[in-house]
C-alpha positions in Angstrom: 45.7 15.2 -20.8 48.5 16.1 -18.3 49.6 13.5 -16.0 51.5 15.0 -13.0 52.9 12.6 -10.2 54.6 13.6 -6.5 55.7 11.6 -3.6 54.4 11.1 -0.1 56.4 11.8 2.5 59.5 9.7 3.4 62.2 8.9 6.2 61.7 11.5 8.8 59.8 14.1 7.0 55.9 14.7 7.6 55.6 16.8 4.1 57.0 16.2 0.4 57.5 19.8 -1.4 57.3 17.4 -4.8 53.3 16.2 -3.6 52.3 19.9 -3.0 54.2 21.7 -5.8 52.2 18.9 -8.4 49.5 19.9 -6.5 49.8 23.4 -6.5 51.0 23.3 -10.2 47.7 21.7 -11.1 45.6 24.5 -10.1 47.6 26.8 -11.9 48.0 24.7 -15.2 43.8 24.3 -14.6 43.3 27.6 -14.2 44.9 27.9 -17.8 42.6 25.8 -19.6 44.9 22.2 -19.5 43.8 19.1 -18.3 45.5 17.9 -16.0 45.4 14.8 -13.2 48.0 15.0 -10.2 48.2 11.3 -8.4 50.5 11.0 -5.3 53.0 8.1 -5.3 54.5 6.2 -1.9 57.6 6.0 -1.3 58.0 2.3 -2.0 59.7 0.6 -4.6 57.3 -1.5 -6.7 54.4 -0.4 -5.2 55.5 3.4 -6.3 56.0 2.4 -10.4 52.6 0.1 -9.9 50.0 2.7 -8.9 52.3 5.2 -11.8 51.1 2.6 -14.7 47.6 2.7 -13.2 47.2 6.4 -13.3 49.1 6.2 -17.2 46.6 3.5 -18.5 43.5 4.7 -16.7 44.2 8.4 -17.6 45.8 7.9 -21.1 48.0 10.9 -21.3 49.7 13.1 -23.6 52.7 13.9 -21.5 53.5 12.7 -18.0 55.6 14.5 -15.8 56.8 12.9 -12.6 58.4 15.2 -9.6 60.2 13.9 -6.5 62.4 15.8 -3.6 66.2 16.2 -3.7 67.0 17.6 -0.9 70.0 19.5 -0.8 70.0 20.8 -4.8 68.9 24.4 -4.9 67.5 24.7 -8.8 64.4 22.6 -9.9 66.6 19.8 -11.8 65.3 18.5 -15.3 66.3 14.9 -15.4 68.0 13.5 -18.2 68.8 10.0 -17.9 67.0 7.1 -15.6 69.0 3.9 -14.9 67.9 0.5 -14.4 69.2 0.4 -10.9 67.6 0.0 -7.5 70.7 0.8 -5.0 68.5 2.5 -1.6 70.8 4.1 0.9 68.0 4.3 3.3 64.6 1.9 3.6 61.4 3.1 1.5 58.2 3.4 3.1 57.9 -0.3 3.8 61.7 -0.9 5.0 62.1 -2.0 1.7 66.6 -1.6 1.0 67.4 -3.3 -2.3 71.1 -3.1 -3.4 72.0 -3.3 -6.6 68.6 -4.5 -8.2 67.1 -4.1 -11.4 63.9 -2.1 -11.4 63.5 -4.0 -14.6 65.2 -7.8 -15.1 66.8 -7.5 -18.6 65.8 -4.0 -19.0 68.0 -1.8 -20.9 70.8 0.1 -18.9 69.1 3.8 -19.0 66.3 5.6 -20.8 66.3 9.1 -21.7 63.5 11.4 -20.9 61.5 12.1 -23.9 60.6 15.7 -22.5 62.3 18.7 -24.3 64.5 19.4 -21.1 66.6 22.2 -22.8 63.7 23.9 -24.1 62.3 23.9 -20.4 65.8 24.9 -19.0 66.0 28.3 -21.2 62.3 28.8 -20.2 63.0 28.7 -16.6 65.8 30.8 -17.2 63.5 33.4 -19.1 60.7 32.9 -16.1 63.8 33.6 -13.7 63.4 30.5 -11.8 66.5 28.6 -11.0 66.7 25.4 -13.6 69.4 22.7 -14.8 69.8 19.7 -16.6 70.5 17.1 -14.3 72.7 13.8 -15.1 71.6 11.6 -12.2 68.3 11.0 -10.5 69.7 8.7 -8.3 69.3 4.8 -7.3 66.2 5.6 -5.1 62.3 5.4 -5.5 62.4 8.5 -8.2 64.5 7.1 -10.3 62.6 3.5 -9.8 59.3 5.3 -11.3 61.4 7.1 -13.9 63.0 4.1 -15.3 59.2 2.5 -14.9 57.8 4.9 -16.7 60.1 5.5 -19.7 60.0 1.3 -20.1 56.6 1.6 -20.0 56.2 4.8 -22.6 58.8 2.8 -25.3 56.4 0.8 -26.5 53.8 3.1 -26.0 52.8 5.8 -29.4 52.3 8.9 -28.5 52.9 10.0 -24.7 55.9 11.5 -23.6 57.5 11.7 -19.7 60.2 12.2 -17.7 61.4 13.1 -14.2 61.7 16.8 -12.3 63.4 16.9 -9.0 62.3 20.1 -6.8 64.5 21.3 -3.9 63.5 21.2 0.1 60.4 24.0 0.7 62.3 26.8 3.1 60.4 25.6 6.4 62.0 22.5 6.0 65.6 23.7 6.7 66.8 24.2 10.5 67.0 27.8 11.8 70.7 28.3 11.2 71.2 25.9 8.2 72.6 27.4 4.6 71.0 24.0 2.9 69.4 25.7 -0.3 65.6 25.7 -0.4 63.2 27.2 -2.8 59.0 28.5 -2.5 56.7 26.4 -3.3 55.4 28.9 -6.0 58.7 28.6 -7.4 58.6 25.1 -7.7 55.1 25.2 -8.7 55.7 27.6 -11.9 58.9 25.3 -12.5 56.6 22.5 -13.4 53.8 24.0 -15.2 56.9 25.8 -17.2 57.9 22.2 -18.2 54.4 21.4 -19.1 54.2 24.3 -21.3 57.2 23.7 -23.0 56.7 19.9 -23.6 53.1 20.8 -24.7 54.6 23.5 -27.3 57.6 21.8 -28.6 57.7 17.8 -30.0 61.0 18.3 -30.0 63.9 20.4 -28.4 66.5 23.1 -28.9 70.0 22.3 -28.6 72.1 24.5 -26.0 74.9 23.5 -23.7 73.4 22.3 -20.2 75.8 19.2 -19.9 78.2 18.9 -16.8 82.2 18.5 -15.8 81.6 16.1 -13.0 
């Protein structure tokens, strides 16, 4: 069993590309033969990480794969590292702004996602979709579930997660903008290339996908 997760929409926006990527990438990862359950999150901390362990204890799955928006990156970003920090530039879904919260009280500083991420970045290379390793998945509601979920799975035997951020869809970007976007097929293969990977390999591959700054 696949657990995939994307957000509803958020601030001014009226669609997520994360919510219809999961939802696209379900069809296709269906159509394959896996099982596979996409949930939509709000955009709220708490409420976000609360209906997450729902899905993760009603479902039981072997690998969970959570996907938010970061608008503004062009590459679907594998996540590396969630923090236990709550720090919201803008309000969630329910004008909720905490600054410099825990999103768990005496939680350890940062999990790592338990998903092979470098074996899923050379596969998106191979599957010529743009892909990187990313070092941050910010103080907002995606890193809230990501840091929710990888509390939860560490004392949990046998299910595996962690966090993909996809870029905006192209129709999102003003006529005349050079922001980066990328097709929601794209996207879509992105994450069932992840699945794939973290279905085929317990472990992963070592190759450089670290960062200067």
């Amino acid at each position: 069993m696949i657990l995939l997760t994307g957000f509803e929409p958020f601030g001014e926006a009226d669609i997520n590309p994360s919510w219809l990527a999961v939802s696209r990438a379900q069809e296709i990862l269906r159509a394959e033969g896996f099982t596979v359950e996409a949930v939509e999150l709000p955009c709220v901390f708490g409420e976000s990480a609360a209906v997450l362990m729902e899905a993760v204890d009603r479902l039981d799955p072997d690998i969970v794969v959570c996907v938010g928006l970061a608008g503004g990156r062009e590459r679907v970003s594998l996540e590396r590292v969630a923090i236990n920090c709550d720090d919201a530039r803008i309000p969630d879904n329910r004008g909720q702004r905490p600054v410099d919260e825990e999103v768990v009280p005496g939680g350890p500083a940062a999990y790592f996602s338990s998903l092979p991420i470098k074996a899923a970045l050379r596969n998106l290379q191979i599957a010529g979709i743009k892909g990187e390793v990313s070092q941050s998945a910010g103080t907002y509601v995606c890193n809230h579930i990501f840091y929710a979920l990888m509390h939860s799975l560490n004392s949990r035997a046998g299910i595996r997660g962690g966090f993909v951020h996809v870029p905006y869809l192209p129709e999102q970007i003003p006529e005349g903008s050079i922001a980066p976007s990328m097709s929601l097929e794209s996207m879509s293969e992105g994450i069932g290339v992840v699945v794939r990977t973290s279905m085929q390999h317990q472990g992963d591959i070592k190759i450089s996908a670290g960062a200067i700054h």
